[in-house]
C-alpha positions as protocol buffer text, in pm:
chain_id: "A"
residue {
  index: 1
  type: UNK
  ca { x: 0 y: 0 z: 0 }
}
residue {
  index: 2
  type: UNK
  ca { x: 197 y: 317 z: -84 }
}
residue {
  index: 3
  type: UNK
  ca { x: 190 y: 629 z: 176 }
}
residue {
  index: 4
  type: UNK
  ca { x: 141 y: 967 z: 102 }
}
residue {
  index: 5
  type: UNK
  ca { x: 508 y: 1164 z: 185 }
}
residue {
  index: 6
  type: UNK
  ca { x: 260 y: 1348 z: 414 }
}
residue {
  index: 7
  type: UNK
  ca { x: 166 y: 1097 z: 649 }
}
residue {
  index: 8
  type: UNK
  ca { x: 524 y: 1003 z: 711 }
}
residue {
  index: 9
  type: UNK
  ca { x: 620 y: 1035 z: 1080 }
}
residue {
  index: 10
  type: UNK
  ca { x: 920 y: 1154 z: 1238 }
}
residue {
  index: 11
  type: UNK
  ca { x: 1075 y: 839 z: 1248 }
}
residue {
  index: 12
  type: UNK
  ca { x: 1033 y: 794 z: 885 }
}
residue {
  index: 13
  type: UNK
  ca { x: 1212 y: 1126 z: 838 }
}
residue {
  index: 14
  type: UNK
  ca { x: 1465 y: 961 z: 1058 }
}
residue {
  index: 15
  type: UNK
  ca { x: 1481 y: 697 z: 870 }
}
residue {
  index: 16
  type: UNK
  ca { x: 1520 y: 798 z: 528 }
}
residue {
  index: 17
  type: UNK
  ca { x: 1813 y: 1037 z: 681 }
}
residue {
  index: 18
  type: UNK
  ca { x: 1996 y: 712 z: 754 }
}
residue {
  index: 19
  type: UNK
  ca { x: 1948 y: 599 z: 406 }
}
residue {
  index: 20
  type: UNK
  ca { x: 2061 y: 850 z: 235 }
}
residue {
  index: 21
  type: UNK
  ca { x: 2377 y: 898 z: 517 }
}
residue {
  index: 22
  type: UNK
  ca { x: 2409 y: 519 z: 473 }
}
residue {
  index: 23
  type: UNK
  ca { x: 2379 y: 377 z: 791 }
}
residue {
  index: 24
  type: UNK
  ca { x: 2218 y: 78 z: 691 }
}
residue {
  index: 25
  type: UNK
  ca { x: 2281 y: -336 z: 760 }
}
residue {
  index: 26
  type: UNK
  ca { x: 2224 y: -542 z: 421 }
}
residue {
  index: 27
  type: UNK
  ca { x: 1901 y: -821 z: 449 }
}
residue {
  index: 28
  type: UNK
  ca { x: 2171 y: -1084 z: 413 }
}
residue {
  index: 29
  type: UNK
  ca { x: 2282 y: -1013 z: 798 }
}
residue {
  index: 30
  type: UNK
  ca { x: 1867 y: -1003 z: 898 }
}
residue {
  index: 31
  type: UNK
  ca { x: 1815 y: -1316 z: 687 }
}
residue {
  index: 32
  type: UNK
  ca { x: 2098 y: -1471 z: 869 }
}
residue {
  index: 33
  type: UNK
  ca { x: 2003 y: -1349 z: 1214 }
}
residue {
  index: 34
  type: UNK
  ca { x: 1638 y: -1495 z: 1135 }
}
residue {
  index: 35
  type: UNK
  ca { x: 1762 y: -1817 z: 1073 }
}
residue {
  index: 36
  type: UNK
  ca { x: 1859 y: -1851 z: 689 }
}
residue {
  index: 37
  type: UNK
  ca { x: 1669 y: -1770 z: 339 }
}
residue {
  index: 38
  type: UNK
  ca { x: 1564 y: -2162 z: 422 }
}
residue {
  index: 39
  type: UNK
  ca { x: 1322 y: -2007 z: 709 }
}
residue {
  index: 40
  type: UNK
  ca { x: 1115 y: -1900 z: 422 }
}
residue {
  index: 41
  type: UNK
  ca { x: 931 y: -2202 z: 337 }
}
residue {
  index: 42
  type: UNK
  ca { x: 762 y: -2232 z: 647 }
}
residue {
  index: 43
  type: UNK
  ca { x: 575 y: -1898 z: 584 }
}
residue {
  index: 44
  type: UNK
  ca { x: 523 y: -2036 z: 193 }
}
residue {
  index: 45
  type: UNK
  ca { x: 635 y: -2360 z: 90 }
}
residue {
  index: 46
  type: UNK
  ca { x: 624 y: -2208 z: -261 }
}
residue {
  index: 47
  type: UNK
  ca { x: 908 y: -2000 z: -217 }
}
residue {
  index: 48
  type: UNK
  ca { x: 1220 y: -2225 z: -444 }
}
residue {
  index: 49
  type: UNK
  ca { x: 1542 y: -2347 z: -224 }
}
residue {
  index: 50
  type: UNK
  ca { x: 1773 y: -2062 z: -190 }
}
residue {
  index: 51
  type: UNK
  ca { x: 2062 y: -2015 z: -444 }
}
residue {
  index: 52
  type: UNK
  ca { x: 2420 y: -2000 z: -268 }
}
residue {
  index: 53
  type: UNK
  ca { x: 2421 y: -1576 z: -223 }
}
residue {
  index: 54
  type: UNK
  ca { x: 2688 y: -1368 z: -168 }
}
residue {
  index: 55
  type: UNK
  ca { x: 2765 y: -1301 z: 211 }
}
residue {
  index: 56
  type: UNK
  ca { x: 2831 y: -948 z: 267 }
}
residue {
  index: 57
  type: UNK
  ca { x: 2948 y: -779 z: 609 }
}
residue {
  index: 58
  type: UNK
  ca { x: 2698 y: -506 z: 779 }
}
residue {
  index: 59
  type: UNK
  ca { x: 2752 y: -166 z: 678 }
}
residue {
  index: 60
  type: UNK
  ca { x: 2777 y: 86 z: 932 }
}
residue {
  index: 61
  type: UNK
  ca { x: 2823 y: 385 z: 630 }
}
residue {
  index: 62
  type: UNK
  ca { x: 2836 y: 218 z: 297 }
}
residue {
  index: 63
  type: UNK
  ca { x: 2801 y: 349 z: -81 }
}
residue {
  index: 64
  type: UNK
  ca { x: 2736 y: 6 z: -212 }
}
residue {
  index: 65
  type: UNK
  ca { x: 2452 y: 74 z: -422 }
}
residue {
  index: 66
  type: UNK
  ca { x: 2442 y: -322 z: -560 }
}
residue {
  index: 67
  type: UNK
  ca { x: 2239 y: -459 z: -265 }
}
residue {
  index: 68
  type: UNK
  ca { x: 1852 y: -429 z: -349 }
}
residue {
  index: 69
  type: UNK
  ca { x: 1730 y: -446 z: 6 }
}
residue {
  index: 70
  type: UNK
  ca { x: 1897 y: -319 z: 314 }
}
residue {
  index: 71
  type: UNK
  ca { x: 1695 y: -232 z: 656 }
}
residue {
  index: 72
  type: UNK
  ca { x: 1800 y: 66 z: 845 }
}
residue {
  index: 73
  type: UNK
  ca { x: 1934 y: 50 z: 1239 }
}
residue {
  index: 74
  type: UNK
  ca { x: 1589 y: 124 z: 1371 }
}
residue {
  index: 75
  type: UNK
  ca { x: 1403 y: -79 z: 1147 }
}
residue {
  index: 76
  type: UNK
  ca { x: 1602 y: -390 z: 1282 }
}
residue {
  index: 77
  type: UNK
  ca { x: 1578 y: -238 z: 1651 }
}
residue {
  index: 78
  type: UNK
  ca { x: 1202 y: -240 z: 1594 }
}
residue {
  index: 79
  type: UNK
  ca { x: 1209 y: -610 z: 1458 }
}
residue {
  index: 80
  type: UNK
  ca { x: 1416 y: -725 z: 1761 }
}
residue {
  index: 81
  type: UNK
  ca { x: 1209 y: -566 z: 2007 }
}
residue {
  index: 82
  type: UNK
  ca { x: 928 y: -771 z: 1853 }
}
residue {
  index: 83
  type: UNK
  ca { x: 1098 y: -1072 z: 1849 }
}
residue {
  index: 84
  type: UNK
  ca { x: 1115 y: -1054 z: 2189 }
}
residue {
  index: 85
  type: UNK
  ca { x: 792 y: -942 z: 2319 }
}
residue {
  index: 86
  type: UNK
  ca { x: 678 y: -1252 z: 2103 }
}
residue {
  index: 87
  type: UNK
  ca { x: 947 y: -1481 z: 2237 }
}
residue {
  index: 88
  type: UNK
  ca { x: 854 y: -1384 z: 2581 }
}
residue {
  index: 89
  type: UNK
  ca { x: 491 y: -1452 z: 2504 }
}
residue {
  index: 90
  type: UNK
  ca { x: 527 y: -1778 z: 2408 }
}
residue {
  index: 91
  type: UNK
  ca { x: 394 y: -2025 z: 2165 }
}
residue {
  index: 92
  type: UNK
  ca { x: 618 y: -1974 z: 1877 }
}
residue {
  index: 93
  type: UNK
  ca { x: 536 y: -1643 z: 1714 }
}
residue {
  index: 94
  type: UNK
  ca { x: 913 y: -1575 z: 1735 }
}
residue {
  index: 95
  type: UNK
  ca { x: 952 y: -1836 z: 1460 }
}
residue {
  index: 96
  type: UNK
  ca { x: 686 y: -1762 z: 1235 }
}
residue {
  index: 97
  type: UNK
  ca { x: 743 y: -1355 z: 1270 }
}
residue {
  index: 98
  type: UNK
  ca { x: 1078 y: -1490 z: 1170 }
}
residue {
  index: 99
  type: UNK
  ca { x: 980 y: -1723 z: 842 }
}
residue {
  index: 100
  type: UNK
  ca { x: 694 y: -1412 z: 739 }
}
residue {
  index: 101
  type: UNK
  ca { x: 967 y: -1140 z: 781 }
}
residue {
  index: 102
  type: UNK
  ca { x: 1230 y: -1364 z: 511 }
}
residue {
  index: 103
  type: UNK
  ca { x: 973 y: -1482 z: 284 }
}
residue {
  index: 104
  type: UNK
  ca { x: 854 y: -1136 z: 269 }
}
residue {
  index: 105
  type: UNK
  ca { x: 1190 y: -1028 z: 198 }
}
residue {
  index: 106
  type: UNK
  ca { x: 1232 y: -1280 z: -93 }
}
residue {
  index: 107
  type: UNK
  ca { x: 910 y: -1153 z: -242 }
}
residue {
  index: 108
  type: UNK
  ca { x: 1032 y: -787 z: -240 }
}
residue {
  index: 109
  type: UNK
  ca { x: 1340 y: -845 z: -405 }
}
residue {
  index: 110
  type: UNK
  ca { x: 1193 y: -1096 z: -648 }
}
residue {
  index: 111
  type: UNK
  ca { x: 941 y: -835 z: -706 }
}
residue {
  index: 112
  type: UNK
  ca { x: 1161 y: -527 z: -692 }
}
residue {
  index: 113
  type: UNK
  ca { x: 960 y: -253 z: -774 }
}
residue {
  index: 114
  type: UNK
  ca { x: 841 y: 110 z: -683 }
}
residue {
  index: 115
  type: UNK
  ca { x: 936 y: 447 z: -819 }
}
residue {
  index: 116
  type: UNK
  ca { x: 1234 y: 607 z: -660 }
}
residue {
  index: 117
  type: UNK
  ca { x: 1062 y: 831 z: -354 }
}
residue {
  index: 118
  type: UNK
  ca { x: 766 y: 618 z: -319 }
}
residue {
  index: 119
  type: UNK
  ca { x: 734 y: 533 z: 62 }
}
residue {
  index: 120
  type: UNK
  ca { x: 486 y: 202 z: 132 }
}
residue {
  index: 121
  type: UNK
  ca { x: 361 y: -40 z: 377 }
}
residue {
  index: 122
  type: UNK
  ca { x: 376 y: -413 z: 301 }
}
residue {
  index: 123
  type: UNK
  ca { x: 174 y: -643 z: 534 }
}
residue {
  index: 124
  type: UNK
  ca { x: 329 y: -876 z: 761 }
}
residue {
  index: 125
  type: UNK
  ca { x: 169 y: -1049 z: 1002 }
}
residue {
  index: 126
  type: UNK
  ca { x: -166 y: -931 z: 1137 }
}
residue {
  index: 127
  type: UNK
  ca { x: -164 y: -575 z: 1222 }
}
residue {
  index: 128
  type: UNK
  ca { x: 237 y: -590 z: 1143 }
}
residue {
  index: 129
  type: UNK
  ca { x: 359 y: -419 z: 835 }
}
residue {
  index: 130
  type: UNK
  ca { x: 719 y: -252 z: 712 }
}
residue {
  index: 131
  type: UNK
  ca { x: 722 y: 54 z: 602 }
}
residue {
  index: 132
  type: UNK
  ca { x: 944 y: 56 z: 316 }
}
residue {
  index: 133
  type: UNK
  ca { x: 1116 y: 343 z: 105 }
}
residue {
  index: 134
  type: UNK
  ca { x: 1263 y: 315 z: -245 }
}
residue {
  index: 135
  type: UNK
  ca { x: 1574 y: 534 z: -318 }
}
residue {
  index: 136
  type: UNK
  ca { x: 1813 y: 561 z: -614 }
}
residue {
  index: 137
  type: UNK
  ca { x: 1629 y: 213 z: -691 }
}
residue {
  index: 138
  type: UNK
  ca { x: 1687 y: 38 z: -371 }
}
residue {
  index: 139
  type: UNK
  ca { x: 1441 y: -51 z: -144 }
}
residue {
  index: 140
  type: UNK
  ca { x: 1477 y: 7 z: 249 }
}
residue {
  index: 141
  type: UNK
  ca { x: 1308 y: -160 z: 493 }
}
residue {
  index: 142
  type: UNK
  ca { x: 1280 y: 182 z: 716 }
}
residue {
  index: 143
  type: UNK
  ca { x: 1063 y: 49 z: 984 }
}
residue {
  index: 144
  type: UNK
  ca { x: 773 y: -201 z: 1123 }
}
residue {
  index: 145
  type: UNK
  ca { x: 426 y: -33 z: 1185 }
}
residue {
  index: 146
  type: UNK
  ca { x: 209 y: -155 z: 1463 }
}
residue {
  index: 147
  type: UNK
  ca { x: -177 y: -95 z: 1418 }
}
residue {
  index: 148
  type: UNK
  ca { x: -356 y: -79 z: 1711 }
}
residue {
  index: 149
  type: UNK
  ca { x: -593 y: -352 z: 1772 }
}
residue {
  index: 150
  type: UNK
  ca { x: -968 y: -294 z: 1844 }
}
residue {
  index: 151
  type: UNK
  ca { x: -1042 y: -541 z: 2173 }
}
């Protein structure tokens, strides 16, 4: 779902400071973290075996404009901070947060698209979605988006 630039929050602005500043960690160190592109099948068995990638270190400041997905620092502080409230909770939603948030990540690079500047949500899991930003035709993952939930 794209987002108008005016509904963007102050952490977006944040956000997309870091990207363009490059403080940003490639998905291949979240993918890893999250338990391997393998993880993805258990969200969607349909996703193929991964092909042997290139491992590439985190970037604290990078201009390596070859990577078509990287996550800013708060985007994965957001994602951890899940993780563990999930963890904590019990019951394995840990895991499957885990398998949702690579297959998802699969999808968007298999499905690369987006104009440069467009800024939009992807759904994750229930009322979970990233917030995503395309720049100089990369796309950043430049946070997670908690709706509130009517009880």
């Amino acid at each position: 779902m794209h987002v108008d630039r005016s509904a963007l929050t102050p952490a977006d602005h944040v956000a997309l400071a870091d990207v363009v500043t490059g403080r940003w960690i490639d998905c291949e160190d979240i993918v890893r973290e999250l338990g391997g592109w393998a993880v993805a099948r258990l969200a969607d068995p349909a996703i193929p075996p991964p092909a042997a990638t290139q491992v590439v270190a985190p970037h604290a400041t990078s201009s390596d404009d070859t990577m078509p997905l990287v996550w800013t620092l708060g985007a994965v502080a957001e994602w951890r901070r899940l993780h563990r409230l999930l963890q904590a909770l019990g019951g394995g939603g840990e895991r499957h947060l885990a398998a949702i948030l690579v297959a998802t990540t699969v999808r968007l690079i298999v499905e690369a698209g987006g104009a440069d500047g467009d800024v939009y949500d992807v759904p994750l899991l229930g009322a979970v979605t990233l917030r995503i930003a395309v720049t100089n035709g990369r796309m950043t993952v430049i946070g997670l988006r908690e709706q509130a939930a009517i009880v």
